[in-house]
C-alpha positions in Angstrom: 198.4 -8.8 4.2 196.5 -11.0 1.4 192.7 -11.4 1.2 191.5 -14.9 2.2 189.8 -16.3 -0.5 187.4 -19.5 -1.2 186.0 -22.0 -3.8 182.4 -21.9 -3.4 181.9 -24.2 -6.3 184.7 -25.9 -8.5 186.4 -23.6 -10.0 184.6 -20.7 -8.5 187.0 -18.6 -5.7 185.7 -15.5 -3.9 187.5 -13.3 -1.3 186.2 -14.4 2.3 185.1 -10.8 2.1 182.5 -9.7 0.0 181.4 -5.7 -0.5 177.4 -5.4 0.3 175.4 -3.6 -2.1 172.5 -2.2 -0.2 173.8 0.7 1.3 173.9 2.1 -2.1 170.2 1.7 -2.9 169.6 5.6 -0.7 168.0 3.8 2.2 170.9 4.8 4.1 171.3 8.6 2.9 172.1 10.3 -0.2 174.5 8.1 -2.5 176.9 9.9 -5.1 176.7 7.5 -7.9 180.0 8.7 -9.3 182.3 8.0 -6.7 180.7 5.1 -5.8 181.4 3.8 -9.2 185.0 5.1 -8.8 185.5 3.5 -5.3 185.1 0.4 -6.6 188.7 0.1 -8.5 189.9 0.6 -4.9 188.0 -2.7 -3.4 189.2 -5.1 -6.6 192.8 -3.7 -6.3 192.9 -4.1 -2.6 191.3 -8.4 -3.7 187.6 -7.7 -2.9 186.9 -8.5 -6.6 183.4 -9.9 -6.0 180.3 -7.3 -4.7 176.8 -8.3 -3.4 173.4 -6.8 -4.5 170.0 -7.4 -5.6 167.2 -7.0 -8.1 164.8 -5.6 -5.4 168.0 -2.9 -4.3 166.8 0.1 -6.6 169.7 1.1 -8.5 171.9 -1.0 -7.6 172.7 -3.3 -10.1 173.0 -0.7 -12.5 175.5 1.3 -10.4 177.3 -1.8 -10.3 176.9 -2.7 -14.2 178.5 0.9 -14.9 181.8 -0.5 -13.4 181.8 -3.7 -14.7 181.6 -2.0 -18.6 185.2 -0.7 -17.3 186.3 -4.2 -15.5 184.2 -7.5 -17.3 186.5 -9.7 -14.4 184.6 -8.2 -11.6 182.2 -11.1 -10.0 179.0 -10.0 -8.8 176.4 -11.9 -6.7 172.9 -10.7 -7.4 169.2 -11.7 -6.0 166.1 -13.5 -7.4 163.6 -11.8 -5.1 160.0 -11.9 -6.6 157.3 -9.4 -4.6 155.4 -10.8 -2.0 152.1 -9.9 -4.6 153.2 -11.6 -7.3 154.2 -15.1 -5.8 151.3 -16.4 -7.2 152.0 -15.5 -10.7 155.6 -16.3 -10.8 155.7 -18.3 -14.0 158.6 -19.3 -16.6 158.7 -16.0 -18.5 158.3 -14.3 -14.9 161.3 -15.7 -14.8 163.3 -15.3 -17.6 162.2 -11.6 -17.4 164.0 -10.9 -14.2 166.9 -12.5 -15.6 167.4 -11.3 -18.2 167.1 -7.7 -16.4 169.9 -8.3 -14.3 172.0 -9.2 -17.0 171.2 -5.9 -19.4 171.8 -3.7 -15.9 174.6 -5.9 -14.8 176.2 -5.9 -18.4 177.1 -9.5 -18.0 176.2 -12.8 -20.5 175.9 -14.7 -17.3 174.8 -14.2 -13.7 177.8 -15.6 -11.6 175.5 -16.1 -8.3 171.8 -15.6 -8.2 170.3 -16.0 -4.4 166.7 -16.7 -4.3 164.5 -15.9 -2.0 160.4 -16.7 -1.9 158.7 -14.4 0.8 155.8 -17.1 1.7 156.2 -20.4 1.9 152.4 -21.0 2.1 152.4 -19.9 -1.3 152.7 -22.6 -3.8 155.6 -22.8 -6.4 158.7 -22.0 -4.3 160.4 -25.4 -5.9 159.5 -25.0 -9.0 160.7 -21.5 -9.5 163.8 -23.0 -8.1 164.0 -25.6 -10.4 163.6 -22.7 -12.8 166.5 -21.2 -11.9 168.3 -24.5 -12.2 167.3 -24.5 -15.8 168.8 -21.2 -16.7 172.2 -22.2 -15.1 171.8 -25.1 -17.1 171.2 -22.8 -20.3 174.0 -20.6 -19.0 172.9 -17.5 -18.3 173.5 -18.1 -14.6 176.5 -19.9 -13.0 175.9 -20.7 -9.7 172.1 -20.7 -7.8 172.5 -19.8 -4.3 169.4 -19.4 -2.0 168.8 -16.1 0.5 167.0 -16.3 3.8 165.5 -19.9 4.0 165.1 -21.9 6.7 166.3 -25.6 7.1 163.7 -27.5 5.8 163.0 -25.4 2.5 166.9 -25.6 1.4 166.8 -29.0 2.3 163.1 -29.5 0.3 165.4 -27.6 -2.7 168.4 -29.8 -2.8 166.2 -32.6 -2.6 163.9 -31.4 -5.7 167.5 -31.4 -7.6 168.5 -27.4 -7.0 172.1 -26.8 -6.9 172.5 -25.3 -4.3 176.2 -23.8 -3.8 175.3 -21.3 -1.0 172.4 -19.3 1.6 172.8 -16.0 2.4 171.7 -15.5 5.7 172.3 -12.9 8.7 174.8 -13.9 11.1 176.9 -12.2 14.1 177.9 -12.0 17.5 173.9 -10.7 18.4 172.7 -13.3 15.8 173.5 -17.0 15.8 170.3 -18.6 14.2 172.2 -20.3 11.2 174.5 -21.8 14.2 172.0 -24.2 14.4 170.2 -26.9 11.9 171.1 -24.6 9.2 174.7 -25.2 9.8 174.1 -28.7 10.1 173.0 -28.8 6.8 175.8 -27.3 5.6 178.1 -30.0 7.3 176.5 -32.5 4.7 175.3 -31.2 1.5 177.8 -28.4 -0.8 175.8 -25.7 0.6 178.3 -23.2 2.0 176.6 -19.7 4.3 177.1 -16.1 2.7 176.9 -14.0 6.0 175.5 -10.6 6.1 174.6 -8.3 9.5 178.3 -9.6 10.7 178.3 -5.4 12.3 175.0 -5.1 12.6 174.6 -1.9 10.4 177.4 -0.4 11.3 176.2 -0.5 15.4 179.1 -3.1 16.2 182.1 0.0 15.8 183.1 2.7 18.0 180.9 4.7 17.3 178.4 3.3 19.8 181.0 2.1 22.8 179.6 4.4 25.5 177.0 5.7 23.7 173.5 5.7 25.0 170.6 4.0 23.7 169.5 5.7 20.7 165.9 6.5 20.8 165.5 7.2 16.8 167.4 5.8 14.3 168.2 7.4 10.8 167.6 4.4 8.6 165.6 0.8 8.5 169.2 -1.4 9.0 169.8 1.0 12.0 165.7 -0.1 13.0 166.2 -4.1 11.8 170.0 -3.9 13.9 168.5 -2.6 17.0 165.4 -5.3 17.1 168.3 -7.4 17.3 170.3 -6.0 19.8 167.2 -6.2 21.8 166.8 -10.2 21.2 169.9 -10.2 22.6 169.8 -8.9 26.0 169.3 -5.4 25.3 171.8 -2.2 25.3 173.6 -2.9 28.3 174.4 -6.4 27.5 175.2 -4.7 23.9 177.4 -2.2 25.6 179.2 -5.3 27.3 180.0 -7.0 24.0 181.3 -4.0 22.6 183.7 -3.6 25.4 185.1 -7.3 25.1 185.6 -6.5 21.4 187.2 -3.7 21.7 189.8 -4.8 24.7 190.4 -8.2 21.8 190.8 -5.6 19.2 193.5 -3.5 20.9 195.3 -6.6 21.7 195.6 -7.2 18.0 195.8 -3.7 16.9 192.5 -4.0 15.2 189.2 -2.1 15.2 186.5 -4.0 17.5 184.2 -4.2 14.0 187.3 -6.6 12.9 186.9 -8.9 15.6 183.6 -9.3 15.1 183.7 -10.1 11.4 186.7 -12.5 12.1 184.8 -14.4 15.0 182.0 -14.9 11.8 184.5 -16.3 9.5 185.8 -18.9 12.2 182.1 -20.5 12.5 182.0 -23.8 10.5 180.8 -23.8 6.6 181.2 -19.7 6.6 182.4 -19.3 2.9 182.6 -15.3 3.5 181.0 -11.9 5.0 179.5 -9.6 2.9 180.7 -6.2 4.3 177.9 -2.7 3.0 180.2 0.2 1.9 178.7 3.0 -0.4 182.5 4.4 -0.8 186.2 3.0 0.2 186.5 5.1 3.7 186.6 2.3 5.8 188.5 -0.5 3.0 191.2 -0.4 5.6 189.2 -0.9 8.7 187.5 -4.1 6.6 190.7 -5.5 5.4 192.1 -5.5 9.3 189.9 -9.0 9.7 192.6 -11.1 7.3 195.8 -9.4 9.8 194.9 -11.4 12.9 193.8 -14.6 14.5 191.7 -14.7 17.6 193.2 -16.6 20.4 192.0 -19.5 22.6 191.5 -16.5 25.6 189.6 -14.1 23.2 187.0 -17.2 22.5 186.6 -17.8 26.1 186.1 -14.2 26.7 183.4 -13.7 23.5 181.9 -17.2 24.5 181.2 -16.1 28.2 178.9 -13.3 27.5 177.3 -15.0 24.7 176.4 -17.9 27.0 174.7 -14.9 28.8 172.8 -13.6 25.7 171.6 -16.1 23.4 169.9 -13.5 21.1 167.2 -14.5 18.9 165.8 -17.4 18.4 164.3 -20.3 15.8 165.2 -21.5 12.8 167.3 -18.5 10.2 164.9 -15.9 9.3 161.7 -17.2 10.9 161.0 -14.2 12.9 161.6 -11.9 10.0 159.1 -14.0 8.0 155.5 -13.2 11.0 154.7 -10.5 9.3 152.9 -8.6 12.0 155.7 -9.1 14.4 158.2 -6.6 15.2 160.9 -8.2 12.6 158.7 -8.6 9.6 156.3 -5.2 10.1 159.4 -3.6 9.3 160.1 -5.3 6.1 159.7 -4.5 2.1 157.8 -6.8 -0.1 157.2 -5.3 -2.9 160.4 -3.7 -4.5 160.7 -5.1 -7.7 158.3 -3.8 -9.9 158.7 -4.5 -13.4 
């Protein structure tokens, strides 16, 4: 078995796999920092040598810094997420501020992906921090400038102010197929290549909840965000259904159903990878089944059926987390990165 890799950008290859960062900011239970830090040898050894996280994930840039000190070859993809409060004031040394914060934590000269994200686009100065950005790559103390959570027309507005756009991280699975759309088209003519996160939903697309019944509380906000989407999609039974076709594909393939759906993300055009959340290496194996298979022209017709059924949710990528009193965006944080 060898990872699948990809150039985002000319001379830039990551694994098609890429290991999520938020579960180890504690919003998904108590994280021993430690063994997170030692797990990590396990994921670059195994060829997931680049990791995901953010300047707004609390602690988690550090925690990944700590095991870059021991490995400088280890790529890491970070954030450019400015609070909701201080859009207004986002200036130059705003800026250079955060940047040069997730360098000291990340213990790294350069930034080899920074995603941006801008909460409000009503909010003047979305393009120009962007252009920002541009200028630091241009400095060198970013590589690549990648975008997070935009819809269509803003990446397009940012290509077209000049912003080099390799890649947008956006949330995309079997329950969500929003970037399917104009996003995608986008992608089909411009360099800008999707970063996929939410491909298992939180952890609800596993065996854990085949047969299980609807939960009524959940322990953590992905579990909450996950379940608003499973509801967009038809709702637990049609849930239940999906996780019953996965899992009859997976045993065909002597896979885990959460493979299947992680490989059906990957096949979707201008996918570069999917970034996978792991606090530890437990489940390295389950993530490395997706490069073991191929799914066939009979498990596409059998996936495609029920999702002509369920079309999930709707719009353009993330317009439904951006209302912020609708049930999407009430659940969100806007404010995490205090300085």
């Amino acid at each position: 078995m060898s990872v699948e890799t990809f150039e985002l950008a000319p001379g830039y290859v990551i694994p098609r796999i890429i290991r999520g960062g938020w579960q180890l900011a504690g919003d998904h239970g108590e994280v021993d920092r430690e063994r997170a830090i030692a797990d990590m040898a396990q994921f670059v050894a195994a060829g997931i040598n680049t990791f995901d996280c953010a300047d707004i994930y609390t602690g988690v840039e550090a925690t990944i810094g700590e095991y870059r000190k021991r490995d400088p070859s280890l790529q890491v993809h970070t954030k450019f997420v400015p609070d909701l409060e201080d859009l207004p004031r986002v200036d130059e040394a705003y800026v250079r501020r955060i940047n040069a914060r997730s360098r000291e934590r990340l213990h790294a000269d350069a930034l080899d992906l920074v995603q941006f994200h801008w909460w409000d686009y009503e909010v003047d100065g979305m393009l120009k921090v962007a252009g920002l950005l541009a200028q630091l790559q241009r400095e060198g103390t970013i590589r690549h400038v990648g975008g997070t959570n935009f819809d269509t027309p803003n990446t397009q507005a940012m290509l077209d102010a000049g912003v080099p756009l390799v890649s947008m991280q956006v949330q995309y699975s079997l329950l969500d197929r929003r970037p399917a759309g104009a996003l995608s088209a986008l992608c089909a003519r411009t360099p800008v290549k999707l970063l996929c996160y939410g491909t298992i939903a939180g952890g609800f697309i596993t065996e854990k909840w085949l047969g299980a019944p609807e939960p009524t509380e959940l322990s953590n906000r992905s579990l909450i965000k996950y379940k608003l989407v499973i509801d967009d999609f038809g709702g637990w039974a049609a849930f239940q259904r999906l996780l019953q076709i996965l899992k009859r594909i997976g045993d065909q393939h002597g896979v885990g159903l959460s493979a299947v759906a992680t490989r059906w993300v990957l096949d979707q055009p201008h996918v570069a990878a999917a970034i996978v959340g792991a606090r530890y290496a437990a489940h390295l194996p389950e993530q490395l089944q997706v490069f073991t298979f191929r799914l066939d022209d009979a498990d596409r017709r059998a996936i495609d059926g029920l999702l002509a059924e369920c079309p999930g949710p709707q719009g353009d990528t993330y317009a439904l987390e951006r209302d912020r009193q609708g049930r999407h965006g009430r659940i969100m944080k806007y404010n995490l990165n205090k300085t």
